[in-house]
Backbone as XML, in Angstrom:
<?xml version="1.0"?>
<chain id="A" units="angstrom">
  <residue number="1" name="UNK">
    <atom name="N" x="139.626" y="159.624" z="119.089"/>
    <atom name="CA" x="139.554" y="158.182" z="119.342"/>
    <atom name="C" x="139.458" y="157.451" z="118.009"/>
  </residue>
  <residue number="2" name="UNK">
    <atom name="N" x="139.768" y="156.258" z="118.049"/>
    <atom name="CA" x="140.093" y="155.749" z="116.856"/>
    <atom name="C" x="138.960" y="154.774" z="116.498"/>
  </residue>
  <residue number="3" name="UNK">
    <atom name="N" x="138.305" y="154.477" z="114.970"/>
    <atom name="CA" x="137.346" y="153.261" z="115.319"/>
    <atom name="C" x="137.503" y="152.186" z="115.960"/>
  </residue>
  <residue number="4" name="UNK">
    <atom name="N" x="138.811" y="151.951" z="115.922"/>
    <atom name="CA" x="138.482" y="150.177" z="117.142"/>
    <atom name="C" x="137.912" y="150.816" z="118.457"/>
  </residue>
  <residue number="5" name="UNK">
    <atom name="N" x="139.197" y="151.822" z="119.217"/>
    <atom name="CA" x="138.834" y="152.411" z="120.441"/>
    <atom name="C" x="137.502" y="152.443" z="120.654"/>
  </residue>
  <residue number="6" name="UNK">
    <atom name="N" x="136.753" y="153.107" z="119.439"/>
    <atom name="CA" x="135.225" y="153.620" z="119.773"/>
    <atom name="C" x="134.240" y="152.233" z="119.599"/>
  </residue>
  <residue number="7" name="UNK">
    <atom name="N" x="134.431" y="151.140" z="118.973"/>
    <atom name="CA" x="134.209" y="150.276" z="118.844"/>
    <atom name="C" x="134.095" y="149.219" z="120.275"/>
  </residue>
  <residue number="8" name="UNK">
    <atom name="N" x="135.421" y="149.134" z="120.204"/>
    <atom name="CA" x="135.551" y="148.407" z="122.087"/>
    <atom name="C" x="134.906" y="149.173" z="122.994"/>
  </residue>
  <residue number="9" name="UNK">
    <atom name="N" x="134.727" y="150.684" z="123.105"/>
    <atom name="CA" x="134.369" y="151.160" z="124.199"/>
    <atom name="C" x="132.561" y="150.932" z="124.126"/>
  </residue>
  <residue number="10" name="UNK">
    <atom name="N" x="131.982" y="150.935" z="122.781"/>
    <atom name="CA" x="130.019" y="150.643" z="122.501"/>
    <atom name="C" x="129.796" y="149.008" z="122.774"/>
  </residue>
  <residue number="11" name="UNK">
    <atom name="N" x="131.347" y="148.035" z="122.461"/>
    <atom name="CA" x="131.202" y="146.818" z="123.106"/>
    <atom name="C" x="131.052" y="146.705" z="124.581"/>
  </residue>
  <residue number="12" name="UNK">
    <atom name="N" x="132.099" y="147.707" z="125.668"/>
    <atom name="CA" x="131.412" y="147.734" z="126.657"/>
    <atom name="C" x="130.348" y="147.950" z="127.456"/>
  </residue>
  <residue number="13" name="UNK">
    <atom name="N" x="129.471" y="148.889" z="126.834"/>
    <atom name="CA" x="128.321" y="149.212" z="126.943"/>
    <atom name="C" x="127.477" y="148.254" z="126.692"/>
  </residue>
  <residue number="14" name="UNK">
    <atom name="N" x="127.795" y="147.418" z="125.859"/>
    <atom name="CA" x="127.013" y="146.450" z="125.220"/>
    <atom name="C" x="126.826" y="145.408" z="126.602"/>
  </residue>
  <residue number="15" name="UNK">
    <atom name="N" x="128.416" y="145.052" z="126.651"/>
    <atom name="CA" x="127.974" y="144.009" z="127.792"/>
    <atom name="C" x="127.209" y="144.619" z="129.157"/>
  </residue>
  <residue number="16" name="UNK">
    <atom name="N" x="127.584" y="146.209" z="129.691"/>
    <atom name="CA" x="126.708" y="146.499" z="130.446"/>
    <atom name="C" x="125.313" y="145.898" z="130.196"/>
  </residue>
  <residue number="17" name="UNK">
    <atom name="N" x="124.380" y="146.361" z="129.157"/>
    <atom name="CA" x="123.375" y="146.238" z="128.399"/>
    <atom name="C" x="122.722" y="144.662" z="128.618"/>
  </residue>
  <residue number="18" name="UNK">
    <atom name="N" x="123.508" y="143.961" z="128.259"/>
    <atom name="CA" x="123.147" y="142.580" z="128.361"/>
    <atom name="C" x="122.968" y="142.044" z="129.426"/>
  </residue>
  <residue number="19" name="UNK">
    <atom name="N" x="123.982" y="142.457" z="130.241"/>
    <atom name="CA" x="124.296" y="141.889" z="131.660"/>
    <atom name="C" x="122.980" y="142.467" z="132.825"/>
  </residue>
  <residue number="20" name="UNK">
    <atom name="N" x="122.621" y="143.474" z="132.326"/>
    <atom name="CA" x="120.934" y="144.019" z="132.976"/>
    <atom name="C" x="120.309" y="143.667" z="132.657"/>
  </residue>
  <residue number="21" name="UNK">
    <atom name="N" x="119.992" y="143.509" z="131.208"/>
    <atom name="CA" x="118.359" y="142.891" z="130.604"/>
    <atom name="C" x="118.443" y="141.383" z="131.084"/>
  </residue>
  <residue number="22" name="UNK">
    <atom name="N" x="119.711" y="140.506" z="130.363"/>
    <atom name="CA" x="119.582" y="138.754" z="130.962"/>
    <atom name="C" x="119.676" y="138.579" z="132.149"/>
  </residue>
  <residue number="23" name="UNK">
    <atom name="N" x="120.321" y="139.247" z="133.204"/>
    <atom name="CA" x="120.295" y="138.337" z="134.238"/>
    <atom name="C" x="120.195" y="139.626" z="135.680"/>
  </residue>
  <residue number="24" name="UNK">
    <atom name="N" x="119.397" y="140.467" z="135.179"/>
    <atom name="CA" x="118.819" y="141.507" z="135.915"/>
    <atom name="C" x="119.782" y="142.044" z="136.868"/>
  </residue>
  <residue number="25" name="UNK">
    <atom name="N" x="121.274" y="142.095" z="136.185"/>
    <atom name="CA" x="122.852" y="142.862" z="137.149"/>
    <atom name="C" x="122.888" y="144.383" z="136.579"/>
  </residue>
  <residue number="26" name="UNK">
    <atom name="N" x="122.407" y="145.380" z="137.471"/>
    <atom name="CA" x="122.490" y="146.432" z="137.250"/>
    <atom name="C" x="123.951" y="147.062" z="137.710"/>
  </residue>
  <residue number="27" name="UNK">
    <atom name="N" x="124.912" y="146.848" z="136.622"/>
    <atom name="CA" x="126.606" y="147.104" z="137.440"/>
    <atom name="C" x="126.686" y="148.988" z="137.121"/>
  </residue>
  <residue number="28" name="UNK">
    <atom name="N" x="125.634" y="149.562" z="138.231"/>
    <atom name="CA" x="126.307" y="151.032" z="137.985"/>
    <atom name="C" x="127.446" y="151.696" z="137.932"/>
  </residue>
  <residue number="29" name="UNK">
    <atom name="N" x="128.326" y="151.093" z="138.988"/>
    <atom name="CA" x="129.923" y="151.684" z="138.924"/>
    <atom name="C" x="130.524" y="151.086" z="137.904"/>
  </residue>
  <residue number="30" name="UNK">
    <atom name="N" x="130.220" y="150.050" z="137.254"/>
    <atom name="CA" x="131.008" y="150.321" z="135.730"/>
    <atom name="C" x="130.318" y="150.741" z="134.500"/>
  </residue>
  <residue number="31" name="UNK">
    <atom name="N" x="129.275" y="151.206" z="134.093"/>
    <atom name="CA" x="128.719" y="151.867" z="133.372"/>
    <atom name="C" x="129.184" y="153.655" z="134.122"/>
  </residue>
  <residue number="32" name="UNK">
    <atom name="N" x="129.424" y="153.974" z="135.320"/>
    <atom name="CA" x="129.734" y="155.403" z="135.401"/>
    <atom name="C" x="131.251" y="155.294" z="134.745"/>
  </residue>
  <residue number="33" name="UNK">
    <atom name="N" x="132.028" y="154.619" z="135.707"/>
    <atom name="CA" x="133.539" y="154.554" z="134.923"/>
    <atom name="C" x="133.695" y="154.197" z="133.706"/>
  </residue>
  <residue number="34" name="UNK">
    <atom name="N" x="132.579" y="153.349" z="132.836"/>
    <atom name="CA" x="132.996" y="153.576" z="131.425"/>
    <atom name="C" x="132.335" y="154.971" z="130.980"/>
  </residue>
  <residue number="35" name="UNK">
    <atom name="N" x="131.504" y="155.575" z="131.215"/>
    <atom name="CA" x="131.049" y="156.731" z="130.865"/>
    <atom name="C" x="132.398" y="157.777" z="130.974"/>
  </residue>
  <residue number="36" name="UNK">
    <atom name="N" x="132.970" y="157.672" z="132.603"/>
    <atom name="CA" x="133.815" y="159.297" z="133.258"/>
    <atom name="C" x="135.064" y="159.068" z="131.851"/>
  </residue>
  <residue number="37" name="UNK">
    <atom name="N" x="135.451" y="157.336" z="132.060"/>
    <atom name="CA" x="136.833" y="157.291" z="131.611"/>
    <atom name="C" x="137.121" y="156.687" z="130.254"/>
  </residue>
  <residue number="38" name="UNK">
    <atom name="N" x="136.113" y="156.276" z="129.546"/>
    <atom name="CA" x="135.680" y="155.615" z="128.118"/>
    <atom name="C" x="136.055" y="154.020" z="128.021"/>
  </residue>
  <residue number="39" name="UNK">
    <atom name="N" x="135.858" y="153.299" z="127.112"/>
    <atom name="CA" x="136.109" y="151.623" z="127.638"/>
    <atom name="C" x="137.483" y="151.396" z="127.585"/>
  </residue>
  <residue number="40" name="UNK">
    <atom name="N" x="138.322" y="151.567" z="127.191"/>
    <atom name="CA" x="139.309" y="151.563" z="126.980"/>
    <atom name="C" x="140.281" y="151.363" z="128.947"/>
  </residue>
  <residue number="41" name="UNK">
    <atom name="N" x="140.010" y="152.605" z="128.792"/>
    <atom name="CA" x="140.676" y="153.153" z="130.252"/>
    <atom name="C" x="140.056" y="152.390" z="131.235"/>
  </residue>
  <residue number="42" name="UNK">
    <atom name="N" x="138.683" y="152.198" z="131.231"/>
    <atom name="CA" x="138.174" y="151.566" z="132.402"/>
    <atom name="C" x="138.299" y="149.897" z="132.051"/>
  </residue>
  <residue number="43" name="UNK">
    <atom name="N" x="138.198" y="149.228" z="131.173"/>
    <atom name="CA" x="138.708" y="148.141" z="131.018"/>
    <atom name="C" x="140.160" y="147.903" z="131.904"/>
  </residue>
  <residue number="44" name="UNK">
    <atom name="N" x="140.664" y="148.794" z="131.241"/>
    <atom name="CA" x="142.606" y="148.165" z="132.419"/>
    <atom name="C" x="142.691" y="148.677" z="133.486"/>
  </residue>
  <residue number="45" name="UNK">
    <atom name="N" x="141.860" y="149.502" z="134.151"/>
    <atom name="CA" x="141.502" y="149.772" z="135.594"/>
    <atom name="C" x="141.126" y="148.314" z="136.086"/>
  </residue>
  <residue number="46" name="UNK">
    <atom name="N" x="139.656" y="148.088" z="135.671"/>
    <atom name="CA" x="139.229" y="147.031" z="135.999"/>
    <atom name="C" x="140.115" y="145.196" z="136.196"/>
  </residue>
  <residue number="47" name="UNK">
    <atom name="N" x="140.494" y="145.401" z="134.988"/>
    <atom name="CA" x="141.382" y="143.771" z="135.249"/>
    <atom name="C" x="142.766" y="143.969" z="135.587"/>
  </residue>
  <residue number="48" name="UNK">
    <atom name="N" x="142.984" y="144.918" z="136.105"/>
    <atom name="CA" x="144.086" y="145.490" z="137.194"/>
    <atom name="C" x="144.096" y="144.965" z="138.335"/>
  </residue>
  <residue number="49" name="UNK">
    <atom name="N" x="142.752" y="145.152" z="138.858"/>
    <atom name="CA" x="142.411" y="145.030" z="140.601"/>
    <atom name="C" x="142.719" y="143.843" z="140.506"/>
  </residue>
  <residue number="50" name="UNK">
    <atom name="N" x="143.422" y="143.322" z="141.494"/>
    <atom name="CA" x="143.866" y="142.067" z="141.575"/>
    <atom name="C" x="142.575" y="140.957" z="142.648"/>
  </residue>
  <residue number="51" name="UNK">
    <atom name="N" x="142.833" y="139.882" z="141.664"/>
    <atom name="CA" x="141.251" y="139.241" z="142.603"/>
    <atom name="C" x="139.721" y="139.415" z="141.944"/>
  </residue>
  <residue number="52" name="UNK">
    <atom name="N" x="140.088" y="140.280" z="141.138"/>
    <atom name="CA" x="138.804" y="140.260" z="140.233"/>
    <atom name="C" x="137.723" y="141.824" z="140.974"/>
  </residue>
  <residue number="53" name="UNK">
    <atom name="N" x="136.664" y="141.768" z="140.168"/>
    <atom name="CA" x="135.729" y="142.690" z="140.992"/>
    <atom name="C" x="134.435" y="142.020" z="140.935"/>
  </residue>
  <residue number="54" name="UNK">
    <atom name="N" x="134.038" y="142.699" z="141.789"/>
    <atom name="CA" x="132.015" y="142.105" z="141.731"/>
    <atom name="C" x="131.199" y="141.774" z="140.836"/>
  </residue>
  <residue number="55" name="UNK">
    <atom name="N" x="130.972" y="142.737" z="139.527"/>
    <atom name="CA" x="130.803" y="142.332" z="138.633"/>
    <atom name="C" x="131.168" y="140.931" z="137.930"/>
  </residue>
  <residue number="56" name="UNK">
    <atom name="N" x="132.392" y="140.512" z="137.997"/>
    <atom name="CA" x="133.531" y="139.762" z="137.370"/>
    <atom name="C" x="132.386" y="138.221" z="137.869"/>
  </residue>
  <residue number="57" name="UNK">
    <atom name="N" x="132.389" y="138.014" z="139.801"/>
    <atom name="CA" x="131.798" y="137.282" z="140.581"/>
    <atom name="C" x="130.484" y="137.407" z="139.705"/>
  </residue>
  <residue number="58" name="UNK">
    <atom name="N" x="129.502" y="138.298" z="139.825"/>
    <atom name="CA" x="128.042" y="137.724" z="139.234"/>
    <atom name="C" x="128.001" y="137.237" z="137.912"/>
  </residue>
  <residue number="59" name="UNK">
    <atom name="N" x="128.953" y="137.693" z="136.884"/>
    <atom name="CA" x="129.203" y="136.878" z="135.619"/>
    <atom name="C" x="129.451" y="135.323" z="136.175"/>
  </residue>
  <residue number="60" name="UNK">
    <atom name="N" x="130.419" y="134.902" z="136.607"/>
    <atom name="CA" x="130.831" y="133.655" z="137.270"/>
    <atom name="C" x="129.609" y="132.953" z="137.687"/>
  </residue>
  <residue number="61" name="UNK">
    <atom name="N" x="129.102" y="133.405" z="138.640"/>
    <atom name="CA" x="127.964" y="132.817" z="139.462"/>
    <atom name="C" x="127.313" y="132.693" z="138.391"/>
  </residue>
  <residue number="62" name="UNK">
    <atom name="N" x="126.805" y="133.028" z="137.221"/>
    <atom name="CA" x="125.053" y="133.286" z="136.333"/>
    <atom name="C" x="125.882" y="132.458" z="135.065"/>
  </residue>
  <residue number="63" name="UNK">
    <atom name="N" x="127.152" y="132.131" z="135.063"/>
    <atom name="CA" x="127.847" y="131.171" z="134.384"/>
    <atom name="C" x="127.681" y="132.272" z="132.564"/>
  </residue>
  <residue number="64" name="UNK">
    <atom name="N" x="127.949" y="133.134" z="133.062"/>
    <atom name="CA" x="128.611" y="134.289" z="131.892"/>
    <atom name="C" x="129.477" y="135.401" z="131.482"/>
  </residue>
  <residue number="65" name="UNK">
    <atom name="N" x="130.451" y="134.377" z="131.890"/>
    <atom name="CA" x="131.758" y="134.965" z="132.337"/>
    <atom name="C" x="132.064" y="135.470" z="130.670"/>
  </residue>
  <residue number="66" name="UNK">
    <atom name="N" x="131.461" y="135.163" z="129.601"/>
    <atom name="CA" x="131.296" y="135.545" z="127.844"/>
    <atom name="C" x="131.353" y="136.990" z="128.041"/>
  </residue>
  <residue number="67" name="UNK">
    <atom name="N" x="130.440" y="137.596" z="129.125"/>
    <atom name="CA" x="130.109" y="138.790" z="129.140"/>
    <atom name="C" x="130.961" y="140.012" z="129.752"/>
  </residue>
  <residue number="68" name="UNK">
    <atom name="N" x="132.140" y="139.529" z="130.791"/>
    <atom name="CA" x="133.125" y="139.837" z="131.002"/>
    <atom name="C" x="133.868" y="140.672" z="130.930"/>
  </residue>
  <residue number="69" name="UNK">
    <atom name="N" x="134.755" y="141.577" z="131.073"/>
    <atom name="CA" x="135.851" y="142.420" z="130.567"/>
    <atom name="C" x="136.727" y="141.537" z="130.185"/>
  </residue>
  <residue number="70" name="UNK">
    <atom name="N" x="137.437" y="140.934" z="130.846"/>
    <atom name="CA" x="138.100" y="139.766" z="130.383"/>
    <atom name="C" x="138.001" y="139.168" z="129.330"/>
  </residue>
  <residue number="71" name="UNK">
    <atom name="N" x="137.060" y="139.111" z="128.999"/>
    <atom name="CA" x="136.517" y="138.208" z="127.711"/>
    <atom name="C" x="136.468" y="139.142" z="126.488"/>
  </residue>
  <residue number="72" name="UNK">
    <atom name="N" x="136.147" y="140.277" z="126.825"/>
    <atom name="CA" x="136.311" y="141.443" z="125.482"/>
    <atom name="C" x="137.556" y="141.676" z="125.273"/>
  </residue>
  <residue number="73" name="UNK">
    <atom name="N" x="138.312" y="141.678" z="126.348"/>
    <atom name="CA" x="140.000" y="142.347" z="125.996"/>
    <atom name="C" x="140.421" y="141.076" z="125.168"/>
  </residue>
  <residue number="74" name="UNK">
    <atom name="N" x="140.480" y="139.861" z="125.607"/>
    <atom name="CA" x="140.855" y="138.581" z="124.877"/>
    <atom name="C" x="140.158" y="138.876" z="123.104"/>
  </residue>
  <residue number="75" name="UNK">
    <atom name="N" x="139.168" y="139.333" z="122.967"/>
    <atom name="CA" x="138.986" y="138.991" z="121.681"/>
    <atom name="C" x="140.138" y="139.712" z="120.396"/>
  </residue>
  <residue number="76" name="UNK">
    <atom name="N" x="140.415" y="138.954" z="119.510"/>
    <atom name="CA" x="141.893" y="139.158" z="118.624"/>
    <atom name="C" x="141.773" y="140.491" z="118.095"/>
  </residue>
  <residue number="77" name="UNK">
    <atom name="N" x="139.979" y="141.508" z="117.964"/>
    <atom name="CA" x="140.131" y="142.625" z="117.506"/>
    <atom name="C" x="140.747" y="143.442" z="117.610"/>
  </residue>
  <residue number="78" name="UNK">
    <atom name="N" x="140.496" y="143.283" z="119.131"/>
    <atom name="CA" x="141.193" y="144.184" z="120.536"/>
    <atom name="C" x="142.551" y="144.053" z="120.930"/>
  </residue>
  <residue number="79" name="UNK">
    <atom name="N" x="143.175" y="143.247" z="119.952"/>
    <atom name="CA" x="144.548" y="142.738" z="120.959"/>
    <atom name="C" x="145.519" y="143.947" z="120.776"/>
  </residue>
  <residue number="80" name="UNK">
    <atom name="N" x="145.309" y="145.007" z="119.692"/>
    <atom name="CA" x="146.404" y="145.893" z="119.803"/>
    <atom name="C" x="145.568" y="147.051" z="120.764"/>
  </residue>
  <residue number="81" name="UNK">
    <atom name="N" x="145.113" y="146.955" z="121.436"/>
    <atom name="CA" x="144.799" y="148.165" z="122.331"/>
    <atom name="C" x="145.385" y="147.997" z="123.710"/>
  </residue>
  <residue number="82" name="UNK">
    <atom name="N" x="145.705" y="146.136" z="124.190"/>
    <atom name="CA" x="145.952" y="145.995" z="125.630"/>
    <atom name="C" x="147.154" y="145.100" z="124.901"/>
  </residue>
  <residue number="83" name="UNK">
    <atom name="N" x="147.961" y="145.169" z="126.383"/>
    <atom name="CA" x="149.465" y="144.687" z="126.839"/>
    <atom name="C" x="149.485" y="142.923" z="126.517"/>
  </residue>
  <residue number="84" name="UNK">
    <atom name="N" x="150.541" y="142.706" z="126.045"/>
    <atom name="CA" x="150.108" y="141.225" z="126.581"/>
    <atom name="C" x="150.448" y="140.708" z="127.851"/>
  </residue>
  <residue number="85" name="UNK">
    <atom name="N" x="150.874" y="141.679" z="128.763"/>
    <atom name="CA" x="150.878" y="141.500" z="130.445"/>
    <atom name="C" x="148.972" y="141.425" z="130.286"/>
  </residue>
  <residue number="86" name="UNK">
    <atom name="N" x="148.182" y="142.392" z="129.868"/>
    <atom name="CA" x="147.221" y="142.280" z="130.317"/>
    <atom name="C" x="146.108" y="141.665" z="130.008"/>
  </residue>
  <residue number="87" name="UNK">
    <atom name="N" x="146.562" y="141.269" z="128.673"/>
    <atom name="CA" x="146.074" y="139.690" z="128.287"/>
    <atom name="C" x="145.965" y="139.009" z="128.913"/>
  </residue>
  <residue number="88" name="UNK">
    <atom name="N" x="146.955" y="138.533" z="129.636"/>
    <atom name="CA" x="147.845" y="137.080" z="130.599"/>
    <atom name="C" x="146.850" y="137.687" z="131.342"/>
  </residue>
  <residue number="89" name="UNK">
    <atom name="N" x="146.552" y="138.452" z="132.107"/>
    <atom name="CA" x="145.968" y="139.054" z="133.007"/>
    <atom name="C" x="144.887" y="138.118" z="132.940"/>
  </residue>
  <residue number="90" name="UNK">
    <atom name="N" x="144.018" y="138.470" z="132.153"/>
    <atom name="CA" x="142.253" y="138.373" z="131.746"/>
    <atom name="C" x="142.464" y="136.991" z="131.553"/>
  </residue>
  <residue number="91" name="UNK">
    <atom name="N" x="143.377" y="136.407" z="130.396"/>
    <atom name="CA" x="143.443" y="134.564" z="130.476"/>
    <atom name="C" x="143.929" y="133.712" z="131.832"/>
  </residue>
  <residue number="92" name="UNK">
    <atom name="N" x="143.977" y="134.336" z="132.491"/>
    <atom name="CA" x="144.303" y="133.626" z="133.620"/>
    <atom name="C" x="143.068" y="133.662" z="134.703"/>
  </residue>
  <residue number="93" name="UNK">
    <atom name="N" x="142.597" y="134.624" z="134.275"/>
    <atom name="CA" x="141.517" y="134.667" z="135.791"/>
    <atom name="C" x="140.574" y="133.881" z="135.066"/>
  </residue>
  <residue number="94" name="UNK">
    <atom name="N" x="140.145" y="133.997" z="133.382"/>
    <atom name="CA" x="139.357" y="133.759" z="133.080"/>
    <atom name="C" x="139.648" y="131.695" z="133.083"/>
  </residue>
  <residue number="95" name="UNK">
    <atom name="N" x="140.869" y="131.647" z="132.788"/>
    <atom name="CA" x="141.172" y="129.625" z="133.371"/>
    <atom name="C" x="141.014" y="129.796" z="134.900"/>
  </residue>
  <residue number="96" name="UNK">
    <atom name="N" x="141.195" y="130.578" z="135.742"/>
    <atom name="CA" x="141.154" y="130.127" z="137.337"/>
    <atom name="C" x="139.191" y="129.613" z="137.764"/>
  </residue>
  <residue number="97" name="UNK">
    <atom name="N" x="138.701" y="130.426" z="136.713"/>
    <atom name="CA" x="137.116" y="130.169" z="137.269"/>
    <atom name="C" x="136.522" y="129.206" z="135.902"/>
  </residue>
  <residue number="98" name="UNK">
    <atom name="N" x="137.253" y="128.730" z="135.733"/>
    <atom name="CA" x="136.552" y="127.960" z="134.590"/>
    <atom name="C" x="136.054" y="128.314" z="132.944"/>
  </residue>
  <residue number="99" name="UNK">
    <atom name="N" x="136.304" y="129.110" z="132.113"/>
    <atom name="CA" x="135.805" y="129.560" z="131.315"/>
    <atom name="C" x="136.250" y="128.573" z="130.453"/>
  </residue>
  <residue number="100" name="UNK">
    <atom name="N" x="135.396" y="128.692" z="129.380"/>
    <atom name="CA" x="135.568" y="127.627" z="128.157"/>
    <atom name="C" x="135.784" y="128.741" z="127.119"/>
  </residue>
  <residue number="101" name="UNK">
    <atom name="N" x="137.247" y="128.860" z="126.435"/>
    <atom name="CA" x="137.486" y="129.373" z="125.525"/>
    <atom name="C" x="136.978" y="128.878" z="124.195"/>
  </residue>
  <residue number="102" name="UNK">
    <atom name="N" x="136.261" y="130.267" z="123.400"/>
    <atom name="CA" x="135.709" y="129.567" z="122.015"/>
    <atom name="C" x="137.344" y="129.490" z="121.078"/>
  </residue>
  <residue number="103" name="UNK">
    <atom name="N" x="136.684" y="128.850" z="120.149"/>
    <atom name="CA" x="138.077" y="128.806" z="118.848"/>
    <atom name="C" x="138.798" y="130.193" z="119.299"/>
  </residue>
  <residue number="104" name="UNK">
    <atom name="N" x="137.945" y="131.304" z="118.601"/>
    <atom name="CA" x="138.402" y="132.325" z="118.476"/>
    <atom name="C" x="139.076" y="133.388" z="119.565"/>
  </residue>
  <residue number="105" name="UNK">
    <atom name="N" x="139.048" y="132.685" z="120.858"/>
    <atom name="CA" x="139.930" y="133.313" z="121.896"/>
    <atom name="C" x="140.532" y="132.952" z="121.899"/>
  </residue>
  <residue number="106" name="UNK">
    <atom name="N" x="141.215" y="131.578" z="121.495"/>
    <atom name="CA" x="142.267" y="130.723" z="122.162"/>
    <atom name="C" x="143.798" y="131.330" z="121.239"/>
  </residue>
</chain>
């Protein structure tokens, strides 16, 4: 694995991490699938499912949608790891529910 790879995949963890301690969302099925399949893989699983997933909803609802998959794939570090189909992907769901893009996503 490469340092970005390994990089994006301890960022996902991260947002697991955050997303339990701030706003008490214990998302086990994506902390197992980033564990089975590393962040990478489970990232484009995830903003695949069309409609979003559960997780995706309690970010929304707790108005930290920052914390996101969506929101990690968008950042410019990451842009050579995902498609720009799957970019479009993540910027679109992330304008359908409102997100306020910083400078640095846009």
């Amino acid at each position: 694995m490469s340092t970005l790879e390994n990089k994006f995949h301890e960022e996902m963890n991260n947002i697991y991490f955050i997303a339990k301690k701030e706003l008490k969302y214990n998302a086990a099925r994506f902390i197992q699938l980033v564990s089975a399949e590393g962040g990478i893989k489970a990232a484009k699983k995830l903003i695949s499912k069309s409609g979003g997933t559960y997780g995706f909803e309690v970010l929304w609802e707790n108005k930290r949608l920052d914390l996101s998959v969506e929101a990690l794939v968008l950042r410019p570090e990451y842009e050579a790891l995902f498609t720009d189909e799957e970019r479009e992907t993540c910027k679109n769901r992330l304008i359908e529910f409102g997100y306020e893009f910083n400078d640095l996503e846009k």
